[in-house]
NUDO-462389 format. One line per field, with one value per residue: residue in one letter; residue number from 0; x, y, z of N, C-alpha, C in turn. Coordinates in steps of 0.001 Angstrom, whole numbers. Example, Ala and Ser with C-alpha at 12.3 -4.5 7.8 and 13.67 -1.06 7.14 Angstrom:
BEGIN
res: A,S $
n: 0,1 $
n.c1: 13190,12850 $
n.c2: -5690,-2250 $
n.c3: 7800,7080 $
ca.c1: 12300,13670 $
ca.c2: -4500,-1060 $
ca.c3: 7800,7140 $
c.c1: 13200,12900 $
c.c2: -3300,30 $
c.c3: 7800,7870 $
This chain:
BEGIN
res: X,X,X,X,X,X,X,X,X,X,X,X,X,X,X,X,X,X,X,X,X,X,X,X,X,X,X,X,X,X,X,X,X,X,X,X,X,X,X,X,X,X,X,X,X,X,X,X,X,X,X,X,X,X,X,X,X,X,X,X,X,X,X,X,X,X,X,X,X,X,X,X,X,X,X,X,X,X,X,X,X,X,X,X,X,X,X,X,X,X,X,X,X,X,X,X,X,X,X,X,X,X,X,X,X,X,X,X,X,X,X,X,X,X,X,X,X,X,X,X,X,X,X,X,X,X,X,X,X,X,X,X,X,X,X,X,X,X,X,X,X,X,X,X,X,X,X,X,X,X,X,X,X,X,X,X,X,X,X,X,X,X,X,X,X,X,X,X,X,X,X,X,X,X,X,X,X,X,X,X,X,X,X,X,X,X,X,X,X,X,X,X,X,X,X,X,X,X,X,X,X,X,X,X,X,X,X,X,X,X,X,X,X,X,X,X,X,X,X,X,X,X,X,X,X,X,X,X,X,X,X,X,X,X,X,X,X,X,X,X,X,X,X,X,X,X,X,X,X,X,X,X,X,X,X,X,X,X,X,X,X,X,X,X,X,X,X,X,X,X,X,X $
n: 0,1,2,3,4,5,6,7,8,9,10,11,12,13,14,15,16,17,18,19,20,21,22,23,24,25,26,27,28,29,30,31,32,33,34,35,36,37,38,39,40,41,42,43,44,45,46,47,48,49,50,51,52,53,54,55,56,57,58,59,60,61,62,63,64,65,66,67,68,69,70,71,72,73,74,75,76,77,78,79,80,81,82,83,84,85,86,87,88,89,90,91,92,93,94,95,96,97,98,99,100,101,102,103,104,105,106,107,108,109,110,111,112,113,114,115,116,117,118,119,120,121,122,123,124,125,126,127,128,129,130,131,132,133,134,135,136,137,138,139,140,141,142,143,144,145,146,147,148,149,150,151,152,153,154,155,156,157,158,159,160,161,162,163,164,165,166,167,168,169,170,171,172,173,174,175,176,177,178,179,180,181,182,183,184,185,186,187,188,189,190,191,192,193,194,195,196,197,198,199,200,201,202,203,204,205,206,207,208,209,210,211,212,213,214,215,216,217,218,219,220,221,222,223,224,225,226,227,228,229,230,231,232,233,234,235,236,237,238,239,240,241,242,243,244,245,246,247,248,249,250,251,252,253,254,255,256,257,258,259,260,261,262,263,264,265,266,267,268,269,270,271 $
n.c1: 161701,164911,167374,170695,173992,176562,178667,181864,184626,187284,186883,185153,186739,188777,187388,186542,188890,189958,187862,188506,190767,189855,188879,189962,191526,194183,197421,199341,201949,205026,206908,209169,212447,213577,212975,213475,212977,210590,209405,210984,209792,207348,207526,208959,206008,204796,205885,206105,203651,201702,199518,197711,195622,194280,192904,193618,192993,193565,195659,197179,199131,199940,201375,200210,200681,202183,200917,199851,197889,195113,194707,192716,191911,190767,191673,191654,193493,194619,197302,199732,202147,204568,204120,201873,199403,196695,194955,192046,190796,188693,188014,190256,192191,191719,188747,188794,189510,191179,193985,196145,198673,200007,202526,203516,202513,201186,198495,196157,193018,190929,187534,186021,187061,186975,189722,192632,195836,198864,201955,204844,206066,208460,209075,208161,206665,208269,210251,208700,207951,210328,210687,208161,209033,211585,211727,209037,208477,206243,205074,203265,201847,202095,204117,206428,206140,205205,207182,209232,211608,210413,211547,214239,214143,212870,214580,217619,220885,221363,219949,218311,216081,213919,212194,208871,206986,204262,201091,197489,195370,192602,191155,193151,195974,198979,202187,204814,206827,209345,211359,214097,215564,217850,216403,213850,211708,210120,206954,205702,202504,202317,200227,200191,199701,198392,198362,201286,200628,200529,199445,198996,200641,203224,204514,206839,208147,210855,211081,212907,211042,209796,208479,206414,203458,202312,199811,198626,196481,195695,193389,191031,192668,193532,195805,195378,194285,192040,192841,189942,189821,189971,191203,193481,193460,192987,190480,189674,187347,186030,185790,187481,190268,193620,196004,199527,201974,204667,208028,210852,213361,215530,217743,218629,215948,214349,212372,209440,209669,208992,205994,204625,202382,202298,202782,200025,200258,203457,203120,204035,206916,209057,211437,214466 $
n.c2: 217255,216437,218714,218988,219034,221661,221175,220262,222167,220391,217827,217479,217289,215356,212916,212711,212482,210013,208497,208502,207295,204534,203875,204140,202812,200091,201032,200820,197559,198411,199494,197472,196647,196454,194558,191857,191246,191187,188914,187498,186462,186091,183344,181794,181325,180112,177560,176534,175936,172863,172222,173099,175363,177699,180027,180827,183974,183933,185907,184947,185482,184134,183079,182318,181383,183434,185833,187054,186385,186483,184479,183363,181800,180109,178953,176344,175574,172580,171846,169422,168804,166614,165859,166129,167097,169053,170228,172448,173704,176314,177619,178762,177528,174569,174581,173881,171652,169436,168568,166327,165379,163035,161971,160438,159928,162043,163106,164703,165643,166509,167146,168155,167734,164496,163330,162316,162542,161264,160961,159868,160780,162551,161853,164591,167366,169612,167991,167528,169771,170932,168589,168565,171067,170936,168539,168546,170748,172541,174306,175433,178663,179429,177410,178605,179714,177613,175836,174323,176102,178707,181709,180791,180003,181862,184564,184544,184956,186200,188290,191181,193229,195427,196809,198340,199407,200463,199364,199135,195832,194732,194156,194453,195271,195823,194566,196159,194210,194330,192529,191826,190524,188719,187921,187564,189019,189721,190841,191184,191229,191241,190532,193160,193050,190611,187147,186385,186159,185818,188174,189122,187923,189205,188169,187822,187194,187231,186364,185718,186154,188222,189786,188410,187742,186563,187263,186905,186739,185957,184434,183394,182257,179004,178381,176088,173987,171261,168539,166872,163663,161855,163711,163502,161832,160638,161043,159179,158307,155561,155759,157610,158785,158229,160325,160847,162215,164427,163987,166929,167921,170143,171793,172331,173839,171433,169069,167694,164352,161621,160728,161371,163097,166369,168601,170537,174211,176189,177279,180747,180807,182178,181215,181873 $
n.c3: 50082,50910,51208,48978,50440,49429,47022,47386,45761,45660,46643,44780,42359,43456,43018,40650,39572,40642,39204,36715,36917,37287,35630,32799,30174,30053,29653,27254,26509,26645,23835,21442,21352,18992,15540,15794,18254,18660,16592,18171,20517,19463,18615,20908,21941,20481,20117,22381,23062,22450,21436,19183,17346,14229,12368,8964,6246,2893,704,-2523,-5274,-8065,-11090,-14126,-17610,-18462,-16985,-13949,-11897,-9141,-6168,-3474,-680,2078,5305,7889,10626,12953,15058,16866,18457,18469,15920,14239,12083,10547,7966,7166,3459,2125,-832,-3418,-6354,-6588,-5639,-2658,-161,1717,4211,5849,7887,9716,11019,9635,6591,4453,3500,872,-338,-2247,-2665,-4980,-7451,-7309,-6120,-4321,-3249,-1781,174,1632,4906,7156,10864,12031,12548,11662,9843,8124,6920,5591,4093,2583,765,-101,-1774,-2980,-4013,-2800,-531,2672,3091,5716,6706,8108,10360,11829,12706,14983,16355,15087,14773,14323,11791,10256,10878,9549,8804,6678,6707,7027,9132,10715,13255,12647,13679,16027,14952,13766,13365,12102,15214,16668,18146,17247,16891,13791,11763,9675,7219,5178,1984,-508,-1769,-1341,554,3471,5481,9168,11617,14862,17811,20154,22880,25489,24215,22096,19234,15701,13639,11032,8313,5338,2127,-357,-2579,-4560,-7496,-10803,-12712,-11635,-9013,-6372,-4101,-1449,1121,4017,6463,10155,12241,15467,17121,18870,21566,23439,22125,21737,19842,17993,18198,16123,14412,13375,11012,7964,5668,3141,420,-741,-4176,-4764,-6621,-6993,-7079,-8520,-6848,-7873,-7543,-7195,-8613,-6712,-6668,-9559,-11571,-12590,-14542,-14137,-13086,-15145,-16168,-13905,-12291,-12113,-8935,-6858,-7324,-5354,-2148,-1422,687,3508,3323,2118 $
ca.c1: 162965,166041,168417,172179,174794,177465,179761,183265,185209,188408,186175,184702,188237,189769,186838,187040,190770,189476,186758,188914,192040,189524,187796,191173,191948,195194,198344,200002,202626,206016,207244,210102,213334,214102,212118,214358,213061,209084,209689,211549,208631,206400,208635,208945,205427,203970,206838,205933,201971,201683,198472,197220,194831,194129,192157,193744,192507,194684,195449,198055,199837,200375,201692,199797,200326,202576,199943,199492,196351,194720,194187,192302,191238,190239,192168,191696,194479,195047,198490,199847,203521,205499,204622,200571,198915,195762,193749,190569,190896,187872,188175,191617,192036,191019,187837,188981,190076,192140,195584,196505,199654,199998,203743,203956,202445,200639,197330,195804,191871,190117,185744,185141,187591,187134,191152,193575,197365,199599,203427,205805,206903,209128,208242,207850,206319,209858,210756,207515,207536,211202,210360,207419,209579,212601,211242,207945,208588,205714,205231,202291,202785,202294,204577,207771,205190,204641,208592,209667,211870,210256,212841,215764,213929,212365,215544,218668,222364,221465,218099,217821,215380,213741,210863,208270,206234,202790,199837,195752,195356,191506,190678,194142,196982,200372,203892,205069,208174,209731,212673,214537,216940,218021,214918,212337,210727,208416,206334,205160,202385,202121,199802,200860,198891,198351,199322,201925,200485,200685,197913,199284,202312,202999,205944,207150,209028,211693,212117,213472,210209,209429,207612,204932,203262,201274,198794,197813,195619,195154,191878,190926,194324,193928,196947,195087,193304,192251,192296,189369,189970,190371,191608,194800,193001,192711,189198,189182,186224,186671,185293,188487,191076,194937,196942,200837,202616,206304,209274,211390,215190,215815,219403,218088,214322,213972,211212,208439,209882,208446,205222,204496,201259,202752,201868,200167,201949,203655,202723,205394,207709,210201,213148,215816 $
ca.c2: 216665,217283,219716,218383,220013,222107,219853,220901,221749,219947,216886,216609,216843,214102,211979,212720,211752,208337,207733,208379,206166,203202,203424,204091,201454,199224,201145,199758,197358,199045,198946,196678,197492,195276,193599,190581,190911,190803,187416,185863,186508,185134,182389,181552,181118,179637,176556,176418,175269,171613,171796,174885,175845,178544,180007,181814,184112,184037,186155,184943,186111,183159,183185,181697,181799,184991,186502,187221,186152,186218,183615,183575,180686,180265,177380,176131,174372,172460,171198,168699,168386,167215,165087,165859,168696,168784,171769,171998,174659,176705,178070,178456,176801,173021,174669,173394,170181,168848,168447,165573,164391,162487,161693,159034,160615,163609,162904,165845,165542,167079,166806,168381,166497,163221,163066,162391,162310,160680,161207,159455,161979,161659,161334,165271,168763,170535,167789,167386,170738,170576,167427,169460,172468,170696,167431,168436,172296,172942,175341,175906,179846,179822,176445,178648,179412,176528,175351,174099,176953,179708,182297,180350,179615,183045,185402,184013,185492,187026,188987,192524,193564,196195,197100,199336,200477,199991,199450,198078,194927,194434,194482,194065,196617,194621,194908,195340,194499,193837,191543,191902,189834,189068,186568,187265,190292,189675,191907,190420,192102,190246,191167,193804,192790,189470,186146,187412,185641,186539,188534,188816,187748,189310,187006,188339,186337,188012,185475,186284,186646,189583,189261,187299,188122,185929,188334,186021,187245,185181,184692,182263,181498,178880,178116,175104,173057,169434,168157,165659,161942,161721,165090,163633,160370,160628,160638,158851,158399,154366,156091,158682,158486,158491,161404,160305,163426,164395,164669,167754,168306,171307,171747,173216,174307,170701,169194,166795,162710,161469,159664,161638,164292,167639,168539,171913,175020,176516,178751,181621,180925,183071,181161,182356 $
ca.c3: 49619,51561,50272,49243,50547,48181,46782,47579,44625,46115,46548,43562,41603,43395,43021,39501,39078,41000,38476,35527,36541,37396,34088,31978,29698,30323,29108,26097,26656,26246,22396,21092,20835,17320,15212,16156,19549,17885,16258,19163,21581,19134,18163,21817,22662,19408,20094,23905,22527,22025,20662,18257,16026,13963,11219,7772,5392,2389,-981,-2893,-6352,-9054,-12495,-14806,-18921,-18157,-16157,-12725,-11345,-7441,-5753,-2520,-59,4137,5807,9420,10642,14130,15310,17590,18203,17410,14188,13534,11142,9432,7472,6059,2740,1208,-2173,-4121,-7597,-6750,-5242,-1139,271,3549,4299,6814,8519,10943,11339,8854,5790,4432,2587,277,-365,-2876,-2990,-6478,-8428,-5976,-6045,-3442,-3273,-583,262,2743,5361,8283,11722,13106,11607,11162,8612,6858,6134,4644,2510,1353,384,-880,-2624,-3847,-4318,-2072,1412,3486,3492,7108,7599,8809,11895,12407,13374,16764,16160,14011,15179,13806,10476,10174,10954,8719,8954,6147,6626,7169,9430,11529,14146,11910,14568,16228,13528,14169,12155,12621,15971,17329,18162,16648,16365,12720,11745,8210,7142,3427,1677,-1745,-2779,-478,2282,4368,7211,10301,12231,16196,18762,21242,24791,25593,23623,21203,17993,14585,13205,9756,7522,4107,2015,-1507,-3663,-5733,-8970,-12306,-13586,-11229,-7587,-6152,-3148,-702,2306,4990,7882,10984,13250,16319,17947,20572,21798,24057,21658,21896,18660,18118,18650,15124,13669,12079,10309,6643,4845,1458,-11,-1842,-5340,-5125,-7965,-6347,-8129,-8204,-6828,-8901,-6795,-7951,-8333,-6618,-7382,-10358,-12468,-12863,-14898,-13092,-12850,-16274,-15916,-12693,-12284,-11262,-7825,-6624,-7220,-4121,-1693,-1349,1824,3579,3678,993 $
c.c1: 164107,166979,169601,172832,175641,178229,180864,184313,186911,187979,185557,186207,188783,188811,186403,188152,190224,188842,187767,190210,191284,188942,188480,191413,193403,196272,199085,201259,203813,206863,208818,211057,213650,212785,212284,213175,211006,209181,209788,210578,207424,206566,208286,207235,204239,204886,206812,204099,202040,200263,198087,196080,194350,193323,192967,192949,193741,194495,196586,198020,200127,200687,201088,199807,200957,201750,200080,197749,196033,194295,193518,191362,191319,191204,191759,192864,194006,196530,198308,201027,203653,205208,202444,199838,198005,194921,192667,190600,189341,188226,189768,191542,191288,189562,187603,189210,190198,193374,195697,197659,199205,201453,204212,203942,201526,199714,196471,194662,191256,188880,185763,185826,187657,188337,191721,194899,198031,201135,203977,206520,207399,208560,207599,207659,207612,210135,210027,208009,209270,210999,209571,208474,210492,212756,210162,207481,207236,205345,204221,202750,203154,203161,205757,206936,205169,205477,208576,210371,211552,211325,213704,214916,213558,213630,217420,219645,221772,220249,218624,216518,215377,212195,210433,207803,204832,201678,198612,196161,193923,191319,191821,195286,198254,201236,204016,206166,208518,211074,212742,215979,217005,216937,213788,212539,209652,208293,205515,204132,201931,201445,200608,200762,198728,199319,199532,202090,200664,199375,198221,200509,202349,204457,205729,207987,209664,212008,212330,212332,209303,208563,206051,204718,201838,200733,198365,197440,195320,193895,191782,191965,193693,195291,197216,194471,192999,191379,191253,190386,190624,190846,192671,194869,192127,191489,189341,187997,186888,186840,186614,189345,192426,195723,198272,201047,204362,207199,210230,212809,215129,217107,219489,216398,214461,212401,210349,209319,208786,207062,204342,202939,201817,202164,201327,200808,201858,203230,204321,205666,208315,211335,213502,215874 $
c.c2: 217327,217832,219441,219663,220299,221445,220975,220653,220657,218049,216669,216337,215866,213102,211446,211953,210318,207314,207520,207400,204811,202302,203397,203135,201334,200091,200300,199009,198300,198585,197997,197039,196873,194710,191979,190240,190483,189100,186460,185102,185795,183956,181468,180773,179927,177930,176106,175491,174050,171240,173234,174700,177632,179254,181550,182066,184858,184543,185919,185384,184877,183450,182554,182247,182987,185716,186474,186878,185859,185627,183132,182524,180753,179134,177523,175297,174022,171096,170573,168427,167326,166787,164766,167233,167820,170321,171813,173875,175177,177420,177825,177461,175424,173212,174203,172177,170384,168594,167435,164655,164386,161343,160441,159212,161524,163438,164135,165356,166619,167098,166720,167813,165068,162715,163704,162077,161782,160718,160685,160920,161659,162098,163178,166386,169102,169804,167642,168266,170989,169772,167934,170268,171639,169593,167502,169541,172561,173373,175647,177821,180254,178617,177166,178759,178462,175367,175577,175608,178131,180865,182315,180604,180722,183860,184682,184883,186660,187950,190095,192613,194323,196658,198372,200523,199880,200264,198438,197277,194264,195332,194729,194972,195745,195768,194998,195203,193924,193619,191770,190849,189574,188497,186732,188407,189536,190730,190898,191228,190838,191579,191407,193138,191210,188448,186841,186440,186314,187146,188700,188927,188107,188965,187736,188018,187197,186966,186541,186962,188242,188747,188784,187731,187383,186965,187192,186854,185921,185465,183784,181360,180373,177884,177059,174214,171764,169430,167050,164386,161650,162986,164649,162251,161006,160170,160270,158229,156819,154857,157254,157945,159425,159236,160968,162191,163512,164988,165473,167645,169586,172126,172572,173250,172767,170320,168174,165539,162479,160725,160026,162574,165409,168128,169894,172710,176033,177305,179510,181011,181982,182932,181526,181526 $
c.c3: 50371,50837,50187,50080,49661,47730,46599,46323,44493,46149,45423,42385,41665,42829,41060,38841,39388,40025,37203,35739,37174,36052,32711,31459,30113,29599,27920,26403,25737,24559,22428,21297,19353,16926,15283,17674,19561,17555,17529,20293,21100,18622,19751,22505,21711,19412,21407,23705,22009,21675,20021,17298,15674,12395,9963,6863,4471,849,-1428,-4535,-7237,-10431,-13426,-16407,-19143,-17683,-14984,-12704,-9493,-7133,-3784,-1846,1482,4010,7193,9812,12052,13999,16298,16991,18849,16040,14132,12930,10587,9235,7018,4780,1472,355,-2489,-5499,-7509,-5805,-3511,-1271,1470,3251,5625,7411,9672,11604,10519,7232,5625,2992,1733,-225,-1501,-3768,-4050,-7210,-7915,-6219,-4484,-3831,-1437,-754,2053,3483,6574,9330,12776,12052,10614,9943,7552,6340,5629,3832,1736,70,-1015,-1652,-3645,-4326,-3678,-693,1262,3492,4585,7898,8172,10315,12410,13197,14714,16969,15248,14022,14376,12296,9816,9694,10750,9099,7569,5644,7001,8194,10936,12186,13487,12976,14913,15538,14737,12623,12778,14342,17365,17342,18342,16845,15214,12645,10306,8015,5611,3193,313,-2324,-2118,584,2574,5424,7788,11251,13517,17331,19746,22592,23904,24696,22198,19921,16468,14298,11597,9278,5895,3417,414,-1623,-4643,-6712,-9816,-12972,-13126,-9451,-7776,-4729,-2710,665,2798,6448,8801,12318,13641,16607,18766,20497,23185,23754,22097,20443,19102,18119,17211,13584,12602,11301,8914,6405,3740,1097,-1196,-3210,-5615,-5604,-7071,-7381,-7431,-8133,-7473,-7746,-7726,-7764,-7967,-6568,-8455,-10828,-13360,-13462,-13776,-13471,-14099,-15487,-14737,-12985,-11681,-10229,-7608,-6394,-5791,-3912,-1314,616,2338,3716,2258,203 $
């Protein structure tokens, strides 16, 4: 066997340094300066995507009977701007369903009770999800995301907020940042590297009767989908029984439109 020669300690050092800055992971992108500046970036790129989907896992806070109780369900959504949404929802009180607009109206599905509901909505996301809010007292918790502008709808004149700091959320090294105001906080945590999605949003409701607090986690961004052919075409089943939904006064703690079926109760938002 031939004999090496000495290895030169000058030579093996550098070749050292070589090995270790090829095998070095990626530096962390440079932190924020604001939590303003968190949002806008993910605001920016989530409103730049003309097709999306994404998958929540969600615990929310409800009142029931003077009680608090937890309520916890999956959704999948996929978008298509400007004027198409549909979800598919496992567990949560009515045991899962679907959610389906498609720029005209907004169909609600639900297997185990074989009931559906239907509502006139106008022709693009942004206003669905106002008519939801402000006609039928119901919000997607993740519909401010889901604005042409999230940004604007997100960060109000009169919000509070500031860049926490860099946190893991799963598998993912986020931004957090947390917003306050007189009716509602929320924290935002958005991936650091790469596409600067949400990885989770936590929304707390200040009423009278004391807070409420919705935890949503997000998983399987793409931010290139192709919805199927028929993603935003309503399933009714002939044998399903049409539930009338109650338009609300929101002006004030109006009751339901007499005669009406009260519609599911909201998910917490973050506008004011």
């Amino acid at each position: 066997m031939r004999q090496r020669p000495p290895l030169d300690a000058g030579v093996l050092g550098g070749s050292l340094l070589l090995a270790a800055t090829l095998v070095a992971p990626a530096c962390s992108p440079a932190k924020p300066r604001s939590g303003e500046e968190v949002v806008k970036r993910m605001s920016d790129r989530l409103s730049a995507a003309q097709s999306l989907s994404f998958t929540t896992q969600e615990k929310h806070q409800r009142r029931r009977g003077g009680q608090v109780v937890d309520i916890a369900r999956t959704r999948s959504f996929v978008v298509k701007r400007p004027g198409a949404l549909a979800f598919r929802t496992v567990g949560g009180e009515m045991g899962g369903g679907s959610g389906t607009y498609d720029g005209k109206s907004l169909t609600l599905v639900w297997p185990e009770q074989k009931a559906y509901a239907r509502v006139n909505m106008p022709p693009t996301i942004d206003a669905a999800l106002e008519r939801l809010e402000e006609h039928f007292n119901m919000a997607l918790p993740v519909g401010d995301l889901l604005h042409g502008n999230a940004y604007g709808v997100l960060v109000g004149p009169e919000m509070t907020g500031r860049y926490v700091g860099r946190e893991q959320v799963g598998a993912a090294e986020c931004d957090h940042v947390a917003f306050t105001h007189q009716r509602v906080d929320w924290e935002l945590w958005v991936a650091a590297s790469g596409e600067p999605t949400p990885c989770r949003i936590v929304i707390t409701t200040k009423g009278r009767s004391g807070p409420l607090t919705s935890d949503v986690s997000f998983s399987d961004w793409n931010l290139a989908a192709t919805p199927a052919a028929n993603a935003f075409e309503a399933q009714v089943p002939p044998d399903y029984e049409r539930i009338k939904v109650a338009a609300y006064d929101t002006s004030a703690e109006a009751a339901p439109v007499a005669g009406s079926a009260a519609p599911p109760q909201p998910s917490a938002s973050t506008k004011p």
